[in-house]
C-alpha positions as CSV (number, residue, x, y, z in Angstrom):
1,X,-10.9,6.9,-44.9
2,X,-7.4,5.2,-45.4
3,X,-7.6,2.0,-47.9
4,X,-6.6,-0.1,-44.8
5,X,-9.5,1.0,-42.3
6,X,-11.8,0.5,-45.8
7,X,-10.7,-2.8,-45.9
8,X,-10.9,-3.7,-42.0
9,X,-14.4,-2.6,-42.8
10,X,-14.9,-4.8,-45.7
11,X,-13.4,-7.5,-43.4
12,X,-16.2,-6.7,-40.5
13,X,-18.6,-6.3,-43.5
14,X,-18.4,-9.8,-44.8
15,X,-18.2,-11.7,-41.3
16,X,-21.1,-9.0,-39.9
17,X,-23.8,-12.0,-39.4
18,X,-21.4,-13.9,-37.4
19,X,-20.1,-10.1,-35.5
20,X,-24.1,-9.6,-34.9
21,X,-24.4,-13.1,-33.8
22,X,-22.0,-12.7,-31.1
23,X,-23.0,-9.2,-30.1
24,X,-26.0,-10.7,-29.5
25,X,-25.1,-14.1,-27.3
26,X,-23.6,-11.6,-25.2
27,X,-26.9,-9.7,-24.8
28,X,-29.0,-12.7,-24.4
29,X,-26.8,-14.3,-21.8
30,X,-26.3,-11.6,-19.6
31,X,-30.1,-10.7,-19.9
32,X,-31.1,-14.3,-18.5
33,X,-28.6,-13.8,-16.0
34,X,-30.6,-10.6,-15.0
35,X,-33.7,-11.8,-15.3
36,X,-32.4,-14.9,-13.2
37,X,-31.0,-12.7,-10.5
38,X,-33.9,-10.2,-10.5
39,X,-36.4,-13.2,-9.5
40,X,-34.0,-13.2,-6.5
41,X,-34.1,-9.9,-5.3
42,X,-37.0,-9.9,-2.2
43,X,-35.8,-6.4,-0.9
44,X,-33.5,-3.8,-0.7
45,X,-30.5,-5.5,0.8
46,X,-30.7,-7.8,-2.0
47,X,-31.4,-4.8,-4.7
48,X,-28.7,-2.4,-3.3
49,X,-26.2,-4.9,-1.9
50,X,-26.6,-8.4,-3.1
51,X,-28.1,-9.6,-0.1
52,X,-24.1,-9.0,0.9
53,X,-23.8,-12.8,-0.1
54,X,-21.0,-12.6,-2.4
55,X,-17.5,-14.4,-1.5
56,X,-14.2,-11.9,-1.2
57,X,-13.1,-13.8,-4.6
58,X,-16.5,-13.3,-6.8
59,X,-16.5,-9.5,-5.4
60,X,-13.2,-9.1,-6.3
61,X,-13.4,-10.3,-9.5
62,X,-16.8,-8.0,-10.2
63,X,-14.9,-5.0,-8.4
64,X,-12.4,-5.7,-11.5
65,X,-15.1,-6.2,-13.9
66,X,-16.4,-2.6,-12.5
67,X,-13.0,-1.2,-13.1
68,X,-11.7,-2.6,-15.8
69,X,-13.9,-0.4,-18.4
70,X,-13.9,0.8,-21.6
71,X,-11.2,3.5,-21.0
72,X,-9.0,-0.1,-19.5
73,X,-9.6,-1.6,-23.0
74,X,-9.9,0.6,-25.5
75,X,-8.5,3.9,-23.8
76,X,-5.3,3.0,-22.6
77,X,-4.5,1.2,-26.1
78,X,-5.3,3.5,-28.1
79,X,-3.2,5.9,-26.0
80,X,-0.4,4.1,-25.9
81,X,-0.4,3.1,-29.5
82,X,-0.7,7.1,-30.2
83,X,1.7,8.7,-27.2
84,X,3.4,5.2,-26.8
85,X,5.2,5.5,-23.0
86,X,2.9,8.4,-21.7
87,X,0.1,6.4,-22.9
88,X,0.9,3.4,-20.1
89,X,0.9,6.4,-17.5
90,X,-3.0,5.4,-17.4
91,X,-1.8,2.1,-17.0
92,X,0.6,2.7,-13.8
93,X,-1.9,5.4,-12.4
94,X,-5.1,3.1,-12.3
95,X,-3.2,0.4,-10.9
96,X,-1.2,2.0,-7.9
97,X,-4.8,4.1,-7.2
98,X,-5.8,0.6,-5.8
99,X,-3.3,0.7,-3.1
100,X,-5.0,4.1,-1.6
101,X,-8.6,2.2,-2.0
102,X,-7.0,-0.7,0.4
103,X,-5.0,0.9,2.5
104,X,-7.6,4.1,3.5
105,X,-10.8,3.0,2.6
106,X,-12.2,-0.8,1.9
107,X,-12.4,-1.9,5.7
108,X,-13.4,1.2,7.2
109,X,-16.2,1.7,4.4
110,X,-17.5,-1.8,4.8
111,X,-17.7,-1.4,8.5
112,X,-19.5,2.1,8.5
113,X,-22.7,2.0,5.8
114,X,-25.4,-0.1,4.7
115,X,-25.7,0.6,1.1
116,X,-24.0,3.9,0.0
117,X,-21.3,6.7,0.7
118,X,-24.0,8.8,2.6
119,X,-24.7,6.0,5.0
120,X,-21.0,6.4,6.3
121,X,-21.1,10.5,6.1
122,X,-24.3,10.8,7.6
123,X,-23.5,8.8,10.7
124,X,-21.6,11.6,12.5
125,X,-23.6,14.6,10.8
126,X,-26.7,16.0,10.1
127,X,-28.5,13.9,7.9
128,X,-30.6,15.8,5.4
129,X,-28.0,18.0,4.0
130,X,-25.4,15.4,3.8
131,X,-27.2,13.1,1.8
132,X,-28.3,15.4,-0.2
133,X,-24.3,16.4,-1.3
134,X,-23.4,12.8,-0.9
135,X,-26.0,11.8,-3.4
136,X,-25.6,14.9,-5.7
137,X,-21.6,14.0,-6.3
138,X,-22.3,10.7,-6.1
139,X,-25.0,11.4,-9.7
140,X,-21.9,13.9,-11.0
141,X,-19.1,11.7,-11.0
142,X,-21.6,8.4,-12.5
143,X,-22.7,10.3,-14.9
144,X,-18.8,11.5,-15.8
145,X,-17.5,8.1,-15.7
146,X,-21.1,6.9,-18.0
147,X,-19.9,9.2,-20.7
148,X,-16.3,7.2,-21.3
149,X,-18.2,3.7,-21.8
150,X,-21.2,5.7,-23.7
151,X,-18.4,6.8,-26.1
152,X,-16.9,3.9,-26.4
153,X,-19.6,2.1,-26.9
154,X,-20.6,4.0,-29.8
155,X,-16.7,3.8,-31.8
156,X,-16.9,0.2,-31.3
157,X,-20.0,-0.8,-32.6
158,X,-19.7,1.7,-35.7
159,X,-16.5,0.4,-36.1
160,X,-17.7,-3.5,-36.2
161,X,-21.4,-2.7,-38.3
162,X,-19.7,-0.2,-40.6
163,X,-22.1,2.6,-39.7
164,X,-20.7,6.2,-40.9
165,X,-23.1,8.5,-39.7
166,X,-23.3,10.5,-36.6
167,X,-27.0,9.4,-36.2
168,X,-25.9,5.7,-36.4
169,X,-24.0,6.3,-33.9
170,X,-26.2,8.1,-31.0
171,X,-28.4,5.3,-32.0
172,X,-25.3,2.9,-30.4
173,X,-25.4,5.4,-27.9
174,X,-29.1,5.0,-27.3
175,X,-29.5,0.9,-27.3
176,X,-26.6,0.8,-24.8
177,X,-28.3,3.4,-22.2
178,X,-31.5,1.5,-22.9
179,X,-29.9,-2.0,-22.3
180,X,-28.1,-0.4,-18.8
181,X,-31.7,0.7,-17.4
182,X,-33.0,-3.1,-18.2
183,X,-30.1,-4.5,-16.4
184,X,-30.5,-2.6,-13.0
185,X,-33.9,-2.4,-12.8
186,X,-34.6,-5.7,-13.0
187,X,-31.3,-7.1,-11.4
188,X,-30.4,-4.8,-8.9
189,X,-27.3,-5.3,-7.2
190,X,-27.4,-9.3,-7.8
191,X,-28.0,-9.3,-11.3
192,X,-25.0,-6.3,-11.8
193,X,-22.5,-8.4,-10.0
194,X,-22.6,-11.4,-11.8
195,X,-22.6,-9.6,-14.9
196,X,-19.6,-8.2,-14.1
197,X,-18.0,-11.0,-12.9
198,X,-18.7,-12.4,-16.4
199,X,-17.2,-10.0,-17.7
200,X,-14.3,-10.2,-16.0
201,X,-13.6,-13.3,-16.9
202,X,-14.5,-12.6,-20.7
203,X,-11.7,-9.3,-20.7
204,X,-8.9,-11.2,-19.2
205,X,-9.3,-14.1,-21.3
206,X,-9.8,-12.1,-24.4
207,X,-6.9,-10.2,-23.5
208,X,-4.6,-12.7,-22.9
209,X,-5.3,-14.0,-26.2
210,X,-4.0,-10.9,-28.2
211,X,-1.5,-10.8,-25.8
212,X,-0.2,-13.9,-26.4
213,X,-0.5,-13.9,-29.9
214,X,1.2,-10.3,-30.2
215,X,4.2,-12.0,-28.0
216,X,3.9,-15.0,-30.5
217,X,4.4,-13.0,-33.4
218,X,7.5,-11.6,-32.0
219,X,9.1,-14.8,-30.6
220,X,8.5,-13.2,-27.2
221,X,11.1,-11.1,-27.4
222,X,9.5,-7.7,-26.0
223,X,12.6,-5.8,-27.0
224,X,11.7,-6.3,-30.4
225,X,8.0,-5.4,-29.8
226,X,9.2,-1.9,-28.7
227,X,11.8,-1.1,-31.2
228,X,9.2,-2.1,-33.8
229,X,6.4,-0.1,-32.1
230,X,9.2,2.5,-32.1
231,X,10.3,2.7,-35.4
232,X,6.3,2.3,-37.2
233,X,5.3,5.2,-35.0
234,X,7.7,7.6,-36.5
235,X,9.0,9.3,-33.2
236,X,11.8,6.8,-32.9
237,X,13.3,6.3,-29.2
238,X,10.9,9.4,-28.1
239,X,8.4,7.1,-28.1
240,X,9.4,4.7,-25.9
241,X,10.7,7.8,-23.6
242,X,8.9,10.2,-21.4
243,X,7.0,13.3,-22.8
244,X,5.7,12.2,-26.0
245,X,2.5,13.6,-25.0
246,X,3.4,15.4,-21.8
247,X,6.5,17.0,-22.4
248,X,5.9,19.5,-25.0
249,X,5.7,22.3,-22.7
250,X,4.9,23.8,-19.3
251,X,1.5,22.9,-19.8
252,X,1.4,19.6,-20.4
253,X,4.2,18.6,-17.7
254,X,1.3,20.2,-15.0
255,X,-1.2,18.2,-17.2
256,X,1.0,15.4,-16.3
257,X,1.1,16.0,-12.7
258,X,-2.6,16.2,-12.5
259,X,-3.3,13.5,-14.7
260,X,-1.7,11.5,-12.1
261,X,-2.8,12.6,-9.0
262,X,-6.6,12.7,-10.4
263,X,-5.6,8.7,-10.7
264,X,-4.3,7.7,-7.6
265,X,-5.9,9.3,-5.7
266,X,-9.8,9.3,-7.4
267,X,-10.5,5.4,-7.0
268,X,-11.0,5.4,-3.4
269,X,-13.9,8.2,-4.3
270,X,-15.5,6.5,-6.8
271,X,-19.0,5.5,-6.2
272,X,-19.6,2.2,-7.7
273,X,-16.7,0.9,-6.4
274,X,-17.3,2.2,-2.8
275,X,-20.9,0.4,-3.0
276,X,-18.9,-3.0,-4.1
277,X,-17.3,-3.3,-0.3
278,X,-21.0,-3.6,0.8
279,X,-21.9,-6.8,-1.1
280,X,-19.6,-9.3,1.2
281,X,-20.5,-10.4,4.6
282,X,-17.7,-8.4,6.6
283,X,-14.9,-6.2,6.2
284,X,-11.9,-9.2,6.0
285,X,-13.7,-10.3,2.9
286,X,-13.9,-6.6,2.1
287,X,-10.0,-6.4,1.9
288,X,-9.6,-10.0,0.6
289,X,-11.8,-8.8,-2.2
290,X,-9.6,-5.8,-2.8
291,X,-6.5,-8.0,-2.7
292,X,-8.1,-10.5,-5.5
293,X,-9.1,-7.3,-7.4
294,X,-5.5,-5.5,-7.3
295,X,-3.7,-9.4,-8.8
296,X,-6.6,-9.4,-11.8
297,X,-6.8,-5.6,-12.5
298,X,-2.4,-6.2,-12.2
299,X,-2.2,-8.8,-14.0
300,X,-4.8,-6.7,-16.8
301,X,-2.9,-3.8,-16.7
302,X,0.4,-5.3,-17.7
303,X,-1.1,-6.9,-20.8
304,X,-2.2,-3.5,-22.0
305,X,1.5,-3.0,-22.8
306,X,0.8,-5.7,-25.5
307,X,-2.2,-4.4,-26.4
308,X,-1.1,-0.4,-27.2
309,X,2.4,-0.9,-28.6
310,X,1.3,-4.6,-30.6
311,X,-1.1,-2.0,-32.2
312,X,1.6,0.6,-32.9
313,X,4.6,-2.2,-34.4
314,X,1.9,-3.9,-36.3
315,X,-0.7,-1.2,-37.5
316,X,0.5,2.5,-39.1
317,X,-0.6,5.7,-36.6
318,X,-2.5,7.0,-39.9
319,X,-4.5,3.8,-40.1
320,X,-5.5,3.7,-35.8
321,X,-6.0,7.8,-36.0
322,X,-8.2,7.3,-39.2
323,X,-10.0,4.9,-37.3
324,X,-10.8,7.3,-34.7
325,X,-8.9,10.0,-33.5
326,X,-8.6,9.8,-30.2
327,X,-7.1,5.8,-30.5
328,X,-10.4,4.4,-29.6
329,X,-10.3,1.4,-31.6
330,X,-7.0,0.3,-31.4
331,X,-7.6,-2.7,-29.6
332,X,-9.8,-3.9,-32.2
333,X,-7.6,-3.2,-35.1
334,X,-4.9,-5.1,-33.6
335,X,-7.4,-8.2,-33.3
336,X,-7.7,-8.1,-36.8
337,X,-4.2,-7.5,-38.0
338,X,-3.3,-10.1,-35.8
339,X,-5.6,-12.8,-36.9
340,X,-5.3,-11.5,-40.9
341,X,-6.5,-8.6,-42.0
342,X,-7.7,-10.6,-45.0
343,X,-8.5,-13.5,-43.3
344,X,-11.8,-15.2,-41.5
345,X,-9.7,-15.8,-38.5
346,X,-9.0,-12.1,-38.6
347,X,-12.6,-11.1,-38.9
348,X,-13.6,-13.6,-36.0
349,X,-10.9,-12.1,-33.6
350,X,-12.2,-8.9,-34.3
351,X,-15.4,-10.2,-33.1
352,X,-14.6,-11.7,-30.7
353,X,-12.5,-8.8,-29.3
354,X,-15.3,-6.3,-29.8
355,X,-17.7,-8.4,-28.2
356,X,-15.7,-8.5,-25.3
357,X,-15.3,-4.6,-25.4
358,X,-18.6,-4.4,-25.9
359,X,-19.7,-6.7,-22.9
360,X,-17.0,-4.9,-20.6
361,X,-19.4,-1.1,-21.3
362,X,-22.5,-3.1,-20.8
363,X,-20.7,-4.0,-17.2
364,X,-19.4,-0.6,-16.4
365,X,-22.4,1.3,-17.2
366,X,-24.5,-1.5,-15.5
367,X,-22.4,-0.8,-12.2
368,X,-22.4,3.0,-12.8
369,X,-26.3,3.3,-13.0
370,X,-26.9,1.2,-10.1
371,X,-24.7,3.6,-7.9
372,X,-26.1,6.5,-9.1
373,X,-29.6,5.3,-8.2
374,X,-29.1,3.7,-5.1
375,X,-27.7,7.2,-4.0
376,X,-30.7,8.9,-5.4
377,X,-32.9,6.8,-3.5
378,X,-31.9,5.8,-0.8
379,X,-29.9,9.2,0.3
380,X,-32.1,11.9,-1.4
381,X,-35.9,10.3,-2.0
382,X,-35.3,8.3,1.5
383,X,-33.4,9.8,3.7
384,X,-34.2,13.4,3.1
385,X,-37.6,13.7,0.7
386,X,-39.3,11.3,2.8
387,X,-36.9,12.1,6.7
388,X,-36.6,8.3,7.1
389,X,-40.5,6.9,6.3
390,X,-40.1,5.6,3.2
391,X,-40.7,1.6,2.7
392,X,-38.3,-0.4,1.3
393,X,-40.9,-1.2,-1.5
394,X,-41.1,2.5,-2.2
395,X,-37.7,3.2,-2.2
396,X,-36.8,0.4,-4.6
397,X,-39.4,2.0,-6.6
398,X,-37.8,5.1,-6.6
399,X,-34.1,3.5,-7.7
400,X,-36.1,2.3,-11.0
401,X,-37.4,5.7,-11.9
402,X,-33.7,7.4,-11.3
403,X,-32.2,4.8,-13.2
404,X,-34.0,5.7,-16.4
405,X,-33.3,9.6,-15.5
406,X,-29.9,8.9,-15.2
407,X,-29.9,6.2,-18.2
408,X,-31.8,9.2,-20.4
409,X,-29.2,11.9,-19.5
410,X,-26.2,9.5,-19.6
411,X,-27.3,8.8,-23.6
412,X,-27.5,12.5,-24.3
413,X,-24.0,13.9,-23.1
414,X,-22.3,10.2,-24.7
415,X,-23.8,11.4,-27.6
416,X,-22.1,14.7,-27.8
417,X,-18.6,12.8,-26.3
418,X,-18.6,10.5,-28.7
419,X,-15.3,11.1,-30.4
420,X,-13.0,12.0,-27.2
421,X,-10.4,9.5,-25.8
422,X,-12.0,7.1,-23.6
423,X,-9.3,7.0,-21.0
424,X,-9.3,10.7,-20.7
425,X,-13.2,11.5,-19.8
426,X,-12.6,8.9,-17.2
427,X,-10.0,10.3,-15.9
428,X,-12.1,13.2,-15.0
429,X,-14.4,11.2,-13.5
430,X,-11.5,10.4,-11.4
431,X,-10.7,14.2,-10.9
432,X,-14.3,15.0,-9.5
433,X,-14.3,11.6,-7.1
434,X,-11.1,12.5,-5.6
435,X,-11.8,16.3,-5.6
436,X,-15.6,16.0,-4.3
437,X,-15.8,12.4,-2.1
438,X,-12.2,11.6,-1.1
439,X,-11.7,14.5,1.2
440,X,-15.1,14.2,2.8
441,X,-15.1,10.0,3.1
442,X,-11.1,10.6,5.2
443,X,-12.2,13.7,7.1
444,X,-15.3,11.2,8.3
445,X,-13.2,8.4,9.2
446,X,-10.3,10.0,10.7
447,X,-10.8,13.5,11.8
448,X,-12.6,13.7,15.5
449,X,-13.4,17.9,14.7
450,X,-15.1,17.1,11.1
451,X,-18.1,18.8,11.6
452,X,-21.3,19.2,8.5
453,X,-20.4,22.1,7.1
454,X,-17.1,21.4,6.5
455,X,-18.3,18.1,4.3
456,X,-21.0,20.4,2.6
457,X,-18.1,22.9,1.9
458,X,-15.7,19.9,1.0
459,X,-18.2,18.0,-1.4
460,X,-19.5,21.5,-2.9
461,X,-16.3,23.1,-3.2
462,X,-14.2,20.3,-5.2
463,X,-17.2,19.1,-6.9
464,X,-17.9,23.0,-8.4
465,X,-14.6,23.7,-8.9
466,X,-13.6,21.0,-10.8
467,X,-16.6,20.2,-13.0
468,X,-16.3,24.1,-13.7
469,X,-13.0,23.7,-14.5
470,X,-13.6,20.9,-17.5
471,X,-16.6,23.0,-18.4
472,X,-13.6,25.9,-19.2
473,X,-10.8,23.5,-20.2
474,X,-9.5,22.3,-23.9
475,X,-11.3,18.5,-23.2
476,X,-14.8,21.3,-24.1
477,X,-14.0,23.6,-26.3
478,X,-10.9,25.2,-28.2
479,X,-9.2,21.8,-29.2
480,X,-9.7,19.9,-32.8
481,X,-10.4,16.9,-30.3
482,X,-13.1,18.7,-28.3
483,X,-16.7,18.3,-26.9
484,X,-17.3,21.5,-29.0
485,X,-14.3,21.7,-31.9
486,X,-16.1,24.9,-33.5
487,X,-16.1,27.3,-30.0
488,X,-13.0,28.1,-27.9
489,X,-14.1,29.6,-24.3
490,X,-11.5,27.1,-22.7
491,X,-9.5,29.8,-20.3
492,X,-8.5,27.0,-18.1
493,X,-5.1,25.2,-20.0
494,X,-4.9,21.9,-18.1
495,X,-7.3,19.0,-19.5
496,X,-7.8,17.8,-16.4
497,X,-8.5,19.8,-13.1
498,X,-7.3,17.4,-10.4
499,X,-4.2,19.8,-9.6
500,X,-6.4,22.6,-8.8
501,X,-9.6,20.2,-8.0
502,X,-8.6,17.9,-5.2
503,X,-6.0,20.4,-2.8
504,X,-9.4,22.7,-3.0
505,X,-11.5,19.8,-1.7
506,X,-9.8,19.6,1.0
507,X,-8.9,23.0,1.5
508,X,-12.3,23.5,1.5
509,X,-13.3,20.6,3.9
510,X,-10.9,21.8,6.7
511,X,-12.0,25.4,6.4
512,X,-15.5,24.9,6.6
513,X,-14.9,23.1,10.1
514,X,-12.8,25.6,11.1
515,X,-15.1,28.5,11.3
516,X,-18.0,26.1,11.6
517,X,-20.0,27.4,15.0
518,X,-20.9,23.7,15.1
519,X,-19.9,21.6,17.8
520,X,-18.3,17.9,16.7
521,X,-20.1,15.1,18.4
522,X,-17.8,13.2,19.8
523,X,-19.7,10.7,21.3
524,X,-20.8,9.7,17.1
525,X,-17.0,9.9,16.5
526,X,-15.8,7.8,19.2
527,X,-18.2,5.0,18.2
528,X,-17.3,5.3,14.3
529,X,-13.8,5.3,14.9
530,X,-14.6,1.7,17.0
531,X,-17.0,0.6,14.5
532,X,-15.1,0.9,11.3
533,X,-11.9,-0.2,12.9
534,X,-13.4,-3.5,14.6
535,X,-16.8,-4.1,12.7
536,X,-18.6,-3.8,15.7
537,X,-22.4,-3.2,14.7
538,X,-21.8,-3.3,10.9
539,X,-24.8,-4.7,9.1
């Protein structure tokens, strides 16, 4: 451990009553907010959706609460501090993703379910088998996205309490998966929303804090942020140019183009943000909400450039990586360099930073459970267990028991992730959504031929092919940075599978129709295509 991170931790040591303190306000208040909501929720509308009662701007500012996770905050600055331009890539790529989600999706989703993805691909196919793939990738890619924040959760928290050990640290794990179940099944939808939007609130302002003070510290001149950055990094100009990270060689250029397409195109197949168009009354607020979300998550995004290379000009790369490797708690660092790294007012912006950080996982995986549940019970123990007889009563009953399934597995794997870049495991979750749900939600909506077995192939197909693909790439095995450092069976070279992933999807999706001896039912088409263009009959 490098003498600075030893005294950062000295820092955190001295001022850990009034760290624990604020950790713990956090917990409290969004607990009685649960609690609150949970008193509130009558029946499943209310549990799944919110009783769809939430304005355009509260959905859009929980939709940015939902998407603005741990791999936002402490991902993409740790990246850029380390890789420095290629780092913001994450940046760019999450942003412009939102501009798919709006264009392609938002309106017609809201217009076409109830509570989940299945409602809208079951509507023009056969149910049973459909749900059941629509709730199985729907589980896949939560549980994916469940493992960044678990992560995350536990290199902050070590970080702030000083705890070394690797059983310290599933225990993070552990009290942040136990804290997630708590929040959906007593607040459902209601109680998850205004968390978030909490939250939300909470990130920005805490972020525009450092930012400002990073900007303050350099007269505002960002030219002289990024030639500092530049020269404390030790790459020089290289790091303010492309290919720090993804310009080494062949490989990394097509991990590049992956990398990117994974995020542009995975948002708009991401499950708990597809369940956030249901919570407004129609599908104008639906788009409103996404318009509020892309001006926060915008506005978010561009401070990160503070964030990353502030923590690069002010704090060495062998301090961050010493930290963690992976850049994890560069954020953090940079509170307390900024504030004084011998200083109270240091210690409490580190606080305060990593409360915030901490508050944005509890969020996340908050949002990610609920999705994941809903799909479990209202797709698979509804919809195909029980064909349709299942009361409301029972199936909320049902959502409780996958959430602690879920919370239980999610705590396991984030136990094993727990020193991989944030920003990366998310972005596989971004791989699977786009490889697995993005095909099948656009053949739905805007292919009349789309029959069932070409979504069973398309979900199947993408969702196989790229969770296999991790499962045999360098983010597992065969890399000092891996899930599994001491084994190499990583055949497949690209960290993330979206290149090979996502063109399979739909591959996949189209062929599966094609030689499908099904006949489309036009008649269901005709009155989706009416239904998610004009709202007519939307619940």
């Amino acid at each position: 451990m490098s003498p600075m991170i030893t005294l950062a931790a000295n820092e955190a040591s001295e001022h850990r009553p009034l760290i624990i303190s604020l950790f713990a306000v956090f917990v409290v208040a969004t607990l009685f907010i649960t609690i609150w909501a949970g008193r509130q929720t009558k029946d499943a509308a209310d549990f799944y959706a919110g009783g769809r009662s939430f304005s355009a701007f509260q959905n859009g500012l929980a939709v940015s609460g939902d998407y603005m996770s741990a791999a936002s905050f402490l991902g993409i600055a740790g990246a850029i501090a380390l890789f420095g331009y290629d780092g913001f890539l994450y940046s760019i790529g999450f942003l412009v993703a939102w501009l798919v989600a709006l264009l392609l999706v938002a309106e017609p989703l809201r217009n076409s379910g109830r509570y989940t993805m299945g409602d809208v691909l079951a509507y023009r196919m056969r149910q049973r088998p459909v749900r059941t793939a629509a709730g199985t990738s729907t589980i896949v890619v939560s549980i994916f996205y469940l493992l960044a924040q678990m992560a995350g959760a536990g290199v902050l928290v070590s970080l702030l309490l000083g705890i070394t050990t690797d059983a310290g640290k599933i225990a993070i794990v552990a009290l942040v998966g136990v804290l997630m179940i708590v929040y959906v099944s007593i607040g459902g939808m209601k109680g998850t929303t205004w968390v978030q939007m909490v939250k939300a609130v909470l990130l920005i302002g805490g972020t525009l804090l450092i930012t400002f003070l990073v900007l303050l510290k350099f007269n505002f001149n960002i030219s002289d942020l990024l030639g500092q950055a530049a020269e404390k990094s030790g790459k020089g100009s290289a790091f303010l140019e492309p290919g720090l990270q993804y310009g080494l060689n062949g490989t990394t250029k097509l991990d590049f183009i992956s990398l990117g397409i994974a995020l542009v195109l995975g948002t708009a197949g991401l499950p708990h943000i597809l369940i956030r168009f249901y919570t407004v009354p129609n599908a104008k607020a639906a788009r409103k909400s996404v318009n509020w979300a892309i001006g926060i998550i915008g506005g978010f995004y561009l401070m990160t450039i503070a964030l990353g290379f502030g923590a690069a000009a002010l704090i060495s790369q062998d301090e961050i990586i010493a930290s963690n490797p992976s850049g994890n708690t560069a954020a953090p660092l940079l509170a307390l360099h900024i504030g004084g790294v011998d200083s109270a007012w240091g210690a409490i912006l580190l606080a305060v930073i990593s409360a915030v950080a901490f508050a944005t996982i509890l969020a996340v995986v908050a949002g990610l459970t609920l999705a994941s549940s809903s799909s479990f019970a209202h797709d698979i123990y509804a919809n195909v267990i029980r064909r349709g007889k299942a009361t409301e009563k029972e199936e909320m009953r049902a959502a409780r028991l996958a959430t602690i399934g879920i919370g239980a597995v999610s705590i396991l794997l984030g136990a094993m992730a727990r020193d991989l870049n944030v920003a990366g495991l998310v972005a596989l979750a971004f791989a699977v959504a786009a490889s697995a749900n993005l095909p099948t939600i656009l053949y739905s909506l805007f292919w009349k031929r789309f029959t069932t077995q070409g979504a069973l192939w398309s979900i199947y197909g993408g969702l196989i092919v790229a969770v296999g693909l991790v499962l045999f790439s360098p983010v597992v095995s065969g890399d000092p940075k891996a899930m599994f450092p001491g084994v190499d069976f990583a055949w497949f070279p690209l960290k993330n599978p979206g290149l090979i992933s996502i063109p399979f999807g739909f591959l996949m999706g189209w062929l599966g129709t094609v030689l499908s001896k099904e006949e489309p039912d036009t008649g269901k088409y005709a009155e989706l295509e009416v239904r998610s263009l004009t709202g007519t009959g939307a619940h």
